[in-house]
C-alpha positions in Angstrom: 213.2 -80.6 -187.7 211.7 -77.3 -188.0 212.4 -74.6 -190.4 211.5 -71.0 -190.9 211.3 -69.8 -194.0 211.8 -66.2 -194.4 209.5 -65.0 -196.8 209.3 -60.8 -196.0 210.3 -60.4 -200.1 206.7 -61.6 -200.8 205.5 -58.7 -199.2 207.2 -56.3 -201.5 206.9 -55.8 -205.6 207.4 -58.8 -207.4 210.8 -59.6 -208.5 213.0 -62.8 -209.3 213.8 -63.2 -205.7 210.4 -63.3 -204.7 209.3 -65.8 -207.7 212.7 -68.2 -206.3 211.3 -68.3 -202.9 207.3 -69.1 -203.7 207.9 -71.4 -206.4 211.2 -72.9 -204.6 209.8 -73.4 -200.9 206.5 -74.7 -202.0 207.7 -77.6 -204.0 210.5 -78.0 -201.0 207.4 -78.3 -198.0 205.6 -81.3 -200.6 209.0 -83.0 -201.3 209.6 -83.1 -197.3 206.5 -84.2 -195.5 208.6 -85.3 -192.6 210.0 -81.5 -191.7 208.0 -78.9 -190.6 208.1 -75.2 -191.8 207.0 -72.3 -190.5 206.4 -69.5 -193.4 207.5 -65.8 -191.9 206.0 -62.9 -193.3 204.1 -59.5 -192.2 200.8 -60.1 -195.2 200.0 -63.3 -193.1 196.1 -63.5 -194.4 196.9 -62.3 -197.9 199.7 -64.9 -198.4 197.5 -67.6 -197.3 194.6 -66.4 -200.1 197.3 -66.0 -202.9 199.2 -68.8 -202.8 197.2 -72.0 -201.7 200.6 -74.3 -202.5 201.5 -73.6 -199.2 198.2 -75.1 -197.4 200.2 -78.2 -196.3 200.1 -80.0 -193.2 203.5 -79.3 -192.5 203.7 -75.8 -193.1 201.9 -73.0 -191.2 202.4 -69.1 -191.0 203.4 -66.8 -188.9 203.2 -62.9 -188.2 206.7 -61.2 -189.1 206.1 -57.4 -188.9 207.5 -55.1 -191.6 209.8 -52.9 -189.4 212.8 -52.4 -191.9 215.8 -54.4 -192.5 217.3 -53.4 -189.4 214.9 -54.3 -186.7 213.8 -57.3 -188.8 216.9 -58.8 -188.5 218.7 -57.7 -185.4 215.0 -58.1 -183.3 211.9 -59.7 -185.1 213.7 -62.6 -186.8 216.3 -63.6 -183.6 212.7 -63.4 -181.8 210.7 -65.8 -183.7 213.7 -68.0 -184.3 213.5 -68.2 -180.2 210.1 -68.5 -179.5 209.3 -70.8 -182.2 211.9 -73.0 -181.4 213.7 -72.9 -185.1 216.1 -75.5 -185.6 216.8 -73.8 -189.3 216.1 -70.3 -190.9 216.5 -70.2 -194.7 217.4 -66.6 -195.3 217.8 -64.8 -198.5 220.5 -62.7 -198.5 221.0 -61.7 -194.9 220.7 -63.8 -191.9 219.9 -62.2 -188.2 222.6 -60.7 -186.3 222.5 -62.5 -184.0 220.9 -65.9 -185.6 219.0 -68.3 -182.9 219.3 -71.3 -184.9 221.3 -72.6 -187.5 221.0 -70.8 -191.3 221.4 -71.5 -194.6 221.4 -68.6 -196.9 220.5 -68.5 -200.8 222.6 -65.5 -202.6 221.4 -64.5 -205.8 224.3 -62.6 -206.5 227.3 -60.7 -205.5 227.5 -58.3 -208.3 228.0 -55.5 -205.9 231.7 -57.0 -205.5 232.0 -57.4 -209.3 230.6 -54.4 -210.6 230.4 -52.0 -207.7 229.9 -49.0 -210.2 226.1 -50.1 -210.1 225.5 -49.5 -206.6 225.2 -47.0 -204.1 228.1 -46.7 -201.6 226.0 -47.0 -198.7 224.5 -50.3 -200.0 228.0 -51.8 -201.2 229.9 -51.3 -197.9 226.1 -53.0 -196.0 226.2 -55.7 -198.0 229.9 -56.6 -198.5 229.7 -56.9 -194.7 226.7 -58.6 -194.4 226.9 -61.4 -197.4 229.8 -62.1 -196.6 229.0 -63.2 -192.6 225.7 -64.6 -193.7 228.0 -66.9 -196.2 231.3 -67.5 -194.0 228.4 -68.6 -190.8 225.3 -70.9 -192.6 226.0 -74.2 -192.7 225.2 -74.0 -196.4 224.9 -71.4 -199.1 222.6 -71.8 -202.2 223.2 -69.2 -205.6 221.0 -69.5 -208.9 223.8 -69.8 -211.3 227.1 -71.0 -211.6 228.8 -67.6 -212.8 227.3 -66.2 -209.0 228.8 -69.5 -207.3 231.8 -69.0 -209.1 232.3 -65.4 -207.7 231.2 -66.5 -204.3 233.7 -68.9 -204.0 236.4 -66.5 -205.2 235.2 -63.5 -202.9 234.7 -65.3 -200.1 237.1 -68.3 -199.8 234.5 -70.7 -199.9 234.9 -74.0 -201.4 232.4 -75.8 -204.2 230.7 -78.2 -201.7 229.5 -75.5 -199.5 227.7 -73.9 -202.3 224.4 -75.4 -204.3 223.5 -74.3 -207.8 219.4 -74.1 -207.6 218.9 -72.6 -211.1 215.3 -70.4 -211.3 212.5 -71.8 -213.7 209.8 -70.2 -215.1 206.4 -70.3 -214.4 205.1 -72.0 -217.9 201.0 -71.7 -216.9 202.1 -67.7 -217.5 205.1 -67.6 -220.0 203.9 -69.4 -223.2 203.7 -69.0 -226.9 200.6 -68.0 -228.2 197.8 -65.4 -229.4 195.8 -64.4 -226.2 195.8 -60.7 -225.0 195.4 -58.5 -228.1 193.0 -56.5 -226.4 195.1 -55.5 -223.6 197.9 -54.9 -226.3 195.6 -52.4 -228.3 194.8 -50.2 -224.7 198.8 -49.8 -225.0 198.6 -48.6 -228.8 200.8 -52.0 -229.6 199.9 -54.6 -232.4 200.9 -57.8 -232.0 204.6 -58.9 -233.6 205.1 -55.1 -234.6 207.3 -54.2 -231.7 210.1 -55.1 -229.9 210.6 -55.6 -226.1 213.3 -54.9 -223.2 212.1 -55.6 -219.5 214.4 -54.6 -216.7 215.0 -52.2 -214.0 215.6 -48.2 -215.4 218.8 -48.6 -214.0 222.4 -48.1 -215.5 223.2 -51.9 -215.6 220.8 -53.0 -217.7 222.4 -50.8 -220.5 219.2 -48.9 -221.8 221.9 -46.4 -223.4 223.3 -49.0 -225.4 220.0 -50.1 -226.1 218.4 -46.8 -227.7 221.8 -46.2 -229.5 221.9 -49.3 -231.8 217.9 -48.5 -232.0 218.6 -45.3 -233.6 220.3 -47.3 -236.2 217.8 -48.9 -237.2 216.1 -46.2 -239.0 212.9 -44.6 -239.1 210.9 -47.9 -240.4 211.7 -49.6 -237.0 209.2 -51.3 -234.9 208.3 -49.5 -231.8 210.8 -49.9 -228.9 209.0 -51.0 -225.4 210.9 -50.7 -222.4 208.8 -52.1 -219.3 210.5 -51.4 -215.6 210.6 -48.8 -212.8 213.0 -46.5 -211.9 216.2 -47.1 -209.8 219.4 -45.5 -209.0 220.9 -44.1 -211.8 217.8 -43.9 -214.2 218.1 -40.6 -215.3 220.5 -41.9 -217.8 218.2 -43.7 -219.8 215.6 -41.1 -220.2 218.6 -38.0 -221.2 219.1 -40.6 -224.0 215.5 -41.0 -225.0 215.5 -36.9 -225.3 217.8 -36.9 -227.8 217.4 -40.1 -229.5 216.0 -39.4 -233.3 213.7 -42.0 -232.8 212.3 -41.0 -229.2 208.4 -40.7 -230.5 208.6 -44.6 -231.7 210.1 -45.4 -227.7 207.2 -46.7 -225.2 208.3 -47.0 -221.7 205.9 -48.6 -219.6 205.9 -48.4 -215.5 202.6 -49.4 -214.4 202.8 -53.2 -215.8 200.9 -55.6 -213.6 201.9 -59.1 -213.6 198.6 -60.4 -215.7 199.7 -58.0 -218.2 203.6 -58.7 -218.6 203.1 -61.9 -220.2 201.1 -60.5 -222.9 203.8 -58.3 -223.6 206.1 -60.8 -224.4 204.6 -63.4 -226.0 203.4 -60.9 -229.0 206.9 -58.9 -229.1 209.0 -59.1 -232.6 211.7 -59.8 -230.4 213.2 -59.4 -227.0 215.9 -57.3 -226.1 218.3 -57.8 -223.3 222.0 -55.7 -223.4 222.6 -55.8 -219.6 226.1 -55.1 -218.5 225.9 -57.6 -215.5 223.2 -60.7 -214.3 223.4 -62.8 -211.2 221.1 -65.1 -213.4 218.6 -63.1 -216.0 214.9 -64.0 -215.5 214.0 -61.9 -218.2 215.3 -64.0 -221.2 214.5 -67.0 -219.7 210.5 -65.6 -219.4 211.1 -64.3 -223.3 212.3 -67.6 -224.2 209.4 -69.1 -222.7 207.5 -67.2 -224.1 208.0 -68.3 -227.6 209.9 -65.0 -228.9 213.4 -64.0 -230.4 215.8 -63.6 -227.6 219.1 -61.2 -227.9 221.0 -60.6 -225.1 225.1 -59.8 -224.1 227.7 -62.3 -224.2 228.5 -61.6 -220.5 227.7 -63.3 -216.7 225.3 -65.7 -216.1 223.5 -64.3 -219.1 225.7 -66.9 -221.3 224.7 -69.7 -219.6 220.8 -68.9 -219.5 220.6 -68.2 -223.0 223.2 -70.7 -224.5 222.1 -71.1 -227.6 218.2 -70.2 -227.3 218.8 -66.5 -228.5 221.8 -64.3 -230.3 224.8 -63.0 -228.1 226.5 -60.1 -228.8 229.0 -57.7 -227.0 227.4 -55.7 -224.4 229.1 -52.4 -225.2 228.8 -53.1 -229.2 226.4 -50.6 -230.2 227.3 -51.4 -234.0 226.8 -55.2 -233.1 223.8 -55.1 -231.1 222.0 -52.8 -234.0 223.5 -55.9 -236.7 221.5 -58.1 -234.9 218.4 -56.3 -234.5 218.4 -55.6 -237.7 218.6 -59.2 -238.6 215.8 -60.2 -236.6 213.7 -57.6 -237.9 214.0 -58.0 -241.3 214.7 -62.1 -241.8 211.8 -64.2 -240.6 213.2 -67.7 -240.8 216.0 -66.2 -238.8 213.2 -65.5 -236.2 211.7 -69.1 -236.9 215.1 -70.7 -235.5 215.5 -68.1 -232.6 212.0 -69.3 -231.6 212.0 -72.8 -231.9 215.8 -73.0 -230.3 214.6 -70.8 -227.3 211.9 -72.8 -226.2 213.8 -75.8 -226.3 216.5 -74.1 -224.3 213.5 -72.7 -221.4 213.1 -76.6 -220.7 216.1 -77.1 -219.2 214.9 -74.9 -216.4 212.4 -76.2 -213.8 211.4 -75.3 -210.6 211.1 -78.9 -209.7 215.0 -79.1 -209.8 216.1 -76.2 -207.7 213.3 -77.5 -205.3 215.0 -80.8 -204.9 218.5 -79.5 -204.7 217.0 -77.4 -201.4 215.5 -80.5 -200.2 218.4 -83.1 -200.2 220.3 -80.3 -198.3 217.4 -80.0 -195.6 217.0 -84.0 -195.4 221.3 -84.2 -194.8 220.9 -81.1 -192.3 218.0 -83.1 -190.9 219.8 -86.7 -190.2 222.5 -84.5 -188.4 219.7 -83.0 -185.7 218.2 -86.4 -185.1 
């Protein structure tokens, strides 16, 4: 069997889709020698120098120009899939309209049909269309959490057995307790365990207002507040609430990160701070938890079952309740003893290795069917 791997989300900025899909297919290719998969991507020569897991046998590379969504899947993929003679695509997302093979489809989430207020019209109305045909005609579907399987199923009258949980990991050689990187901490004006983190998007949903609010509470003797991300829709109203937040000149927003650096961040925060209103999963806790450092986060999506019990949950929306427990991190150490030592054990549970083989029974049963 031969499948093609669409890979155009490693040519864009790095994301959790983009970490699912190296660290997924690459363990998938090892685990199943006897297929053969054909990596498609438009940074052909720079994939092949970055990411040497995929120098297989079995796997090779090729040329899938970046031409926009729309010609990439209405010409470019239905091309290759043709001229490569594809008996599978693995899409993310989206599959081509019209597919020359048979799909499956991983969908991270569907929270543009549960909170729609998040999300440009334009992109709602696309992708209610399009996820839901790229679900309804793979022959399989694969999510990263049970809260986004859940609301597939119910959107889109699936049942359970056409949809695979393959849960995201973290990458433990980056995410790690420890002391490294004070240097690169000092360039940013930041000691180490005298400030407290939020990574995310600047974008409505992951509830920066709510943030800086119970922040303000805190008081003038607060640690500094870093908020690493880039703008997206909506991100105006974090940075109106920065303006008049009393403690605006202890609020660092960062949004030149690079990925050697975000690490760093983490592992020498007070604490990490996560209020979003919605996740189809939450890689950022799960990278804080790694990391070795207090984790709070809401009480809501698949943010419960990420965190469990590695960090403190509170209500979303609680301004009051998400200051309480701020404040309690800040000032109790033992309290930040346990939240450390009971996120780290609640990171393990997540491995690459897991989702990979969930992907690779699917591929072996699609493969008997072929032969």
């Amino acid at each position: 069997m031969r499948v093609g791997l669409d890979l155009h989300v490693v040519d864009g900025i790095f994301q959790g889709s983009r970490s699912h899909v190296l660290e997924v297919f690459a363990r998938v290719a090892k685990l199943c020698p006897e297929i053969e998969f054909v990596g498609l991507l438009d940074k052909v020569d720079e994939f092949k120098r970055n990411y040497p897991s995929f120098n297989l046998p079995n796997v090779r590379v090729e040329h899938l120009p970046h031409t926009g969504a729309v010609r990439r899947l209405t010409w470019e993929l239905p091309r290759l899939q043709r001229k490569l003679g594809l008996d599978l695509l693995h899409s993310q997302y989206i599959i081509p309209l019209p597919s020359m093979s048979k799909t499956v489809v991983t969908i991270h989430d569907v929270l543009f049909e549960s909170h729609p207020e998040f999300f440009q019209p334009f992109f709602r109305l696309r992708s209610r269309l399009l996820m839901r045909l790229a679900a309804l005609q793979s022959e399989h579907v694969f999510t990263v959490s049970e809260f986004s399987k859940g609301e597939i199923e119910r959107r889109y009258n699936m049942r359970p057995e056409q949809i695979t949980v393959t849960p995201n990991g973290v990458d433990y050689g980056r995410f790690y307790p420890g002391s490294d990187g004070e240097a690169m901490l000092a360039r940013r004006g930041l000691v180490s365990g005298e400030y407290l983190l939020t990574v995310g998007r600047l974008e409505p949903r992951k509830n920066h207002v709510t943030l800086l609010k119970a922040y303000a509470k805190l008081g003038p003797d607060a640690p500094k507040l870093v908020i690493v991300g880039q703008k997206d829709f909506g991100f105006e109203a974090m940075f109106d609430e920065v303006a008049g937040n009393s403690c605006r000149d202890r609020v660092l927003i960062l949004e030149d990160v690079a990925e050697g650096e975000l690490p760093v961040l983490y592992r020498h925060c007070m604490a990490f701070l996560y209020p979003s209103l919605a996740e189809g999963f939450g890689m950022p806790p799960l990278e804080a938890m790694a990391s070795g450092v207090p984790v709070i986060v809401a009480d809501n999506t698949a943010l419960t079952e990420v965190v469990e019990q590695g960090g403190l949950l509170v209500g979303s929306t609680d301004v009051d309740g998400l200051a309480e427990a701020m404040r309690r991190v800040v000032s109790e150490p033992a309290l930040r003893d346990e939240l450390r030592a009971r996120g780290l054990e609640q990171a393990q549970k997540f491995s690459w290795d897991v989702a990979a083989e969930a992907v690779a029974e699917r591929y072996r049963m699609l493969n008997r069917k072929l032969q």
